[in-house]
C-alpha positions in Angstrom: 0.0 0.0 0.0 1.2 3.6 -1.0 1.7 6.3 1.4 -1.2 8.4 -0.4 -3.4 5.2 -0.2 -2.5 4.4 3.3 -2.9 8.2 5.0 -6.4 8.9 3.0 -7.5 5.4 4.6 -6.6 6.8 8.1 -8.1 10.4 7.2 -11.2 8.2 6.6 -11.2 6.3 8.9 -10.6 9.3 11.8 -13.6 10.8 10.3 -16.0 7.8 10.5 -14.8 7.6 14.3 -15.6 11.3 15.4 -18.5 11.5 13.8 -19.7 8.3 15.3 -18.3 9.5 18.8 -20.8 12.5 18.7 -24.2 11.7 19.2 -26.9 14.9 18.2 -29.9 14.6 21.0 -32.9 16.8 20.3 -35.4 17.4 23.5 -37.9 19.2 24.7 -37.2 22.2 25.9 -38.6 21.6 29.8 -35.8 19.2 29.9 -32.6 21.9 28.8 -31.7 22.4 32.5 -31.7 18.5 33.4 -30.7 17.2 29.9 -27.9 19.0 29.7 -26.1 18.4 32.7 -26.8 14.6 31.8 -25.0 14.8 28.6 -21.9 16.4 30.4 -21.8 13.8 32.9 -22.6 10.7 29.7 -19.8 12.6 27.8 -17.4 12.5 31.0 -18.2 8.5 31.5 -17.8 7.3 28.0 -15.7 10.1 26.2 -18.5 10.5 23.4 -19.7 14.0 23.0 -23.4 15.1 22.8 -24.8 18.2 20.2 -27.8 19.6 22.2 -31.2 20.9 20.8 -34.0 21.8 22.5 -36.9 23.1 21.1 -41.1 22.1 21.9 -41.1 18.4 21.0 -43.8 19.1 18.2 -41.8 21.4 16.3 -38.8 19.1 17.0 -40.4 16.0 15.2 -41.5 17.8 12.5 -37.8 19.2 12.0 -37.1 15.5 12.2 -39.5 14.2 9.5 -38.4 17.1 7.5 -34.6 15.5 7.6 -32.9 17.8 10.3 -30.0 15.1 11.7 -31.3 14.2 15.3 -30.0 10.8 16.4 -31.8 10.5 20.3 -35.2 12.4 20.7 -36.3 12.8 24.2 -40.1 14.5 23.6 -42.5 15.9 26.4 -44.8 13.0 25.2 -44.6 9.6 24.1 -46.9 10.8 21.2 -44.4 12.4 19.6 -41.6 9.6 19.3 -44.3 6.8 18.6 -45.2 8.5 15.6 -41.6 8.6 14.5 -41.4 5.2 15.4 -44.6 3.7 13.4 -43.2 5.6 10.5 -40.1 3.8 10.4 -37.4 6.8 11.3 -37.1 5.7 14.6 -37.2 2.7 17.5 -39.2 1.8 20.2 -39.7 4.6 22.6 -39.4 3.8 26.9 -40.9 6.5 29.1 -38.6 8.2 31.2 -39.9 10.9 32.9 -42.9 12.5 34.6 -44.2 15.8 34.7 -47.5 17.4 35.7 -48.7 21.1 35.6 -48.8 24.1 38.0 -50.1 27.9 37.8 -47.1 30.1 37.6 -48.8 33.2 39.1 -48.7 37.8 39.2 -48.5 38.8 42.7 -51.5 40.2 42.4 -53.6 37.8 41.3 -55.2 36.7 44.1 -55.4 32.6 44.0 -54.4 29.3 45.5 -55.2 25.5 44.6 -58.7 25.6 45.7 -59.6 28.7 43.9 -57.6 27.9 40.8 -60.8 27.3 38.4 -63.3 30.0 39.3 -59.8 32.2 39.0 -59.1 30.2 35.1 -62.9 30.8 34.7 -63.2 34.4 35.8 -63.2 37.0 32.9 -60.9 39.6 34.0 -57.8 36.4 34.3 -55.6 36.4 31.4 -54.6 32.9 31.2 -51.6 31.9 29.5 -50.2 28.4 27.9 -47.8 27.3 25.3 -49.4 26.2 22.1 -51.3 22.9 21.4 -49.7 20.4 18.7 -46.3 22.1 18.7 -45.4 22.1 21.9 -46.7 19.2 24.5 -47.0 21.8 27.6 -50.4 23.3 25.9 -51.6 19.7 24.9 -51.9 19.5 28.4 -53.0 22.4 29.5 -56.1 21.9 26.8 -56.6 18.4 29.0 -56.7 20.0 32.0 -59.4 22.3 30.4 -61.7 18.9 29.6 -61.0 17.7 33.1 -62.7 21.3 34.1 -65.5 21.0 31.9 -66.3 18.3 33.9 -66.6 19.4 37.5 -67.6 23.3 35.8 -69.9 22.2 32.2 -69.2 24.8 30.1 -65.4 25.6 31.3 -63.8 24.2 28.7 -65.7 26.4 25.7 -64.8 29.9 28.3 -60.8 28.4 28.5 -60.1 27.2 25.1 -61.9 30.5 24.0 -59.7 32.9 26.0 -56.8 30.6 26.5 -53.2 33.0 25.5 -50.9 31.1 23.3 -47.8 32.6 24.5 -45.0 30.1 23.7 -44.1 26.7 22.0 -45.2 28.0 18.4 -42.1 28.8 15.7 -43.9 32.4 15.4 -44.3 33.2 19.6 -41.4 35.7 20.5 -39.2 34.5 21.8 -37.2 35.8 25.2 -33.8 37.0 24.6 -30.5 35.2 24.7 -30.1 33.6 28.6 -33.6 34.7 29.8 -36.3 31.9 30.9 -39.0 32.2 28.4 -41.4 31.9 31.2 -40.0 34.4 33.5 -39.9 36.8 30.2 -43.6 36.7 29.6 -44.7 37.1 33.3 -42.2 39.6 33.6 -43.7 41.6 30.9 -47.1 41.1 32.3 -48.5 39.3 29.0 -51.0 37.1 31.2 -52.2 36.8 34.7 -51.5 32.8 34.8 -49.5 30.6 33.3 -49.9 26.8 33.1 -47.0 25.3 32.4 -44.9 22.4 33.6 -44.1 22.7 37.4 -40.3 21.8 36.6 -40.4 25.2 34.7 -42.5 26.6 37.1 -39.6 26.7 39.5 -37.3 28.0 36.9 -39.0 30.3 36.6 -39.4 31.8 40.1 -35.6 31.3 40.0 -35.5 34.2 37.5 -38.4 35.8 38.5 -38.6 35.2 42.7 -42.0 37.7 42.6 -43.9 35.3 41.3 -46.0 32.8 42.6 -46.5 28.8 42.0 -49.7 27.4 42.5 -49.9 23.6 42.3 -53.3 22.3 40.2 -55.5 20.7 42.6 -55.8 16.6 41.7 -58.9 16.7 40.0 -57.3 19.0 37.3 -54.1 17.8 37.5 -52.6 16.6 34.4 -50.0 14.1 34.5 -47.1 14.5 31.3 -45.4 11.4 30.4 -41.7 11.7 28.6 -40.9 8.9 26.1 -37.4 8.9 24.5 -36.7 7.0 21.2 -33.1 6.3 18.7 -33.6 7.3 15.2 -32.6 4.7 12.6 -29.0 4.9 11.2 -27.8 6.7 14.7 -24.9 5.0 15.5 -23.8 3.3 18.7 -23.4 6.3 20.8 -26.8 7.1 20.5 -28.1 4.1 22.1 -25.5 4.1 25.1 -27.4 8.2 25.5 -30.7 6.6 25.2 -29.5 4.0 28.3 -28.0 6.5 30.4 -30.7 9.0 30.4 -32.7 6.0 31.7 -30.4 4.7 34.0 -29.7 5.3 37.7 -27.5 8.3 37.0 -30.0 10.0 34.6 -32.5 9.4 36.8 -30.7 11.1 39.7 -30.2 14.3 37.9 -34.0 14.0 36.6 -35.8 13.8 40.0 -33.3 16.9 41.0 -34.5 19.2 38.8 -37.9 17.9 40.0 -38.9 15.6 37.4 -40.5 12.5 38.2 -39.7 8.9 36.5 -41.3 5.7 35.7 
């Protein structure tokens, strides 16, 4: 073998290694705090490196379908990934994570768990959630709203007419570089209320330490189930990410940021 033979072999042959080594995750974006700091610590126990996106899972599997190079998808729902999966881009999807909603509150709104409905209900609230479809947190909050119409007939015609579709959508502002997009739109006083995942709830008061949480009482509460999937062709990597974000060490980081897992 030539010298010119043998060296573009190795060139090769590096290449196919480094780009197998890096493994692109794309998530939801409740999970940036948590997921991130478990792709640091997967990338400090096997040496592989992780490209992080996070974006609503909706518009995420859409990006997906329309080619964009994700290898693990970790989605708000297990909607999401299943359809990915019966369509033949991905594998089977596990659950592994829980979630449920909370009110994310002005100071002076006046309201706690056992007033939270007539306060959704009452005309003069402006209540705000992300948006249905492209981002999983408003699929919810639209559940809880038929889970209302049930104690209150009627409720869910008054909340899906004046629910605010603030965030989750490609064409919702979005906050600027480093800010929680939460904390930007309370802080800005663009609604009342906020229903939104209780992990980014407390984010959120993080950012904004004004504002008030208010946990959804259990007959509304909605409970969000994470399911995580391997697209075809990913290489290796991608399955050892897949196992350590459900492992014992990706579960530990989970339940500190206040998740919940299967």
């Amino acid at each position: 073998m030539n010298l010119l033979r043998f060296l573009t072999l190795t060139i090769l042959f590096l290449s196919a290694v480094t780009v197998a080594d890096e493994v692109s995750l794309y998530a939801a974006g409740s999970l940036k705090a948590a997921l991130s700091e478990v792709a640091l610590d997967f990338e400090k126990a096997t040496g592989h490196r992780v490209k992080t996106t996070f974006a609503p899972s909706g518009l995420l599997r859409q990006r997906i379908e329309q080619g964009e190079p994700a290898q693990v998808f970790a989605s708000a729902n297990t909607k999401h990934p299943t359809k990915l999966h019966m369509d033949g881009h991905a594998g089977p999807v596990a659950m592994f994570a829980r979630n449920k909603l909370c009110a994310i509150v002005q100071t002076d709104t006046s309201v706690d768990e056992a007033s939270l409905l007539d306060v959704l209900l009452d005309p003069n609230t402006r209540v705000g959630t992300s948006t249905p479809k492209a981002d999983p947190s408003g699929d919810y909050a639209w559940a809880l709203f038929r889970k209302a119409d049930k104690i209150k007939p009627g409720a869910f015609k008054v909340l899906d007419a004046k629910a605010l579709k603030l965030t989750g959508d490609r064409h919702t502002p979005k906050a600027p570089k480093g800010r929680n997009q939460y904390g930007w739109v309370m802080e800005g006083r663009k609604a009342d209320l906020f229903l939104t995942y209780c992990t980014n709830a407390v984010l959120t008061k993080k950012e904004v330490p004004e504002l008030k949480i208010v946990t959804v009482p259990d007959a509304l509460s909605v409970s969000a189930k994470y399911g995580i999937t391997v697209l075809k062709g990913a290489p290796s990597a991608a399955r050892q990410l897949k196992a350590y974000i459900l492992s014992t060490d990706g579960k530990r980081v989970l339940v500190r940021y206040g998740f919940g897992t299967p």
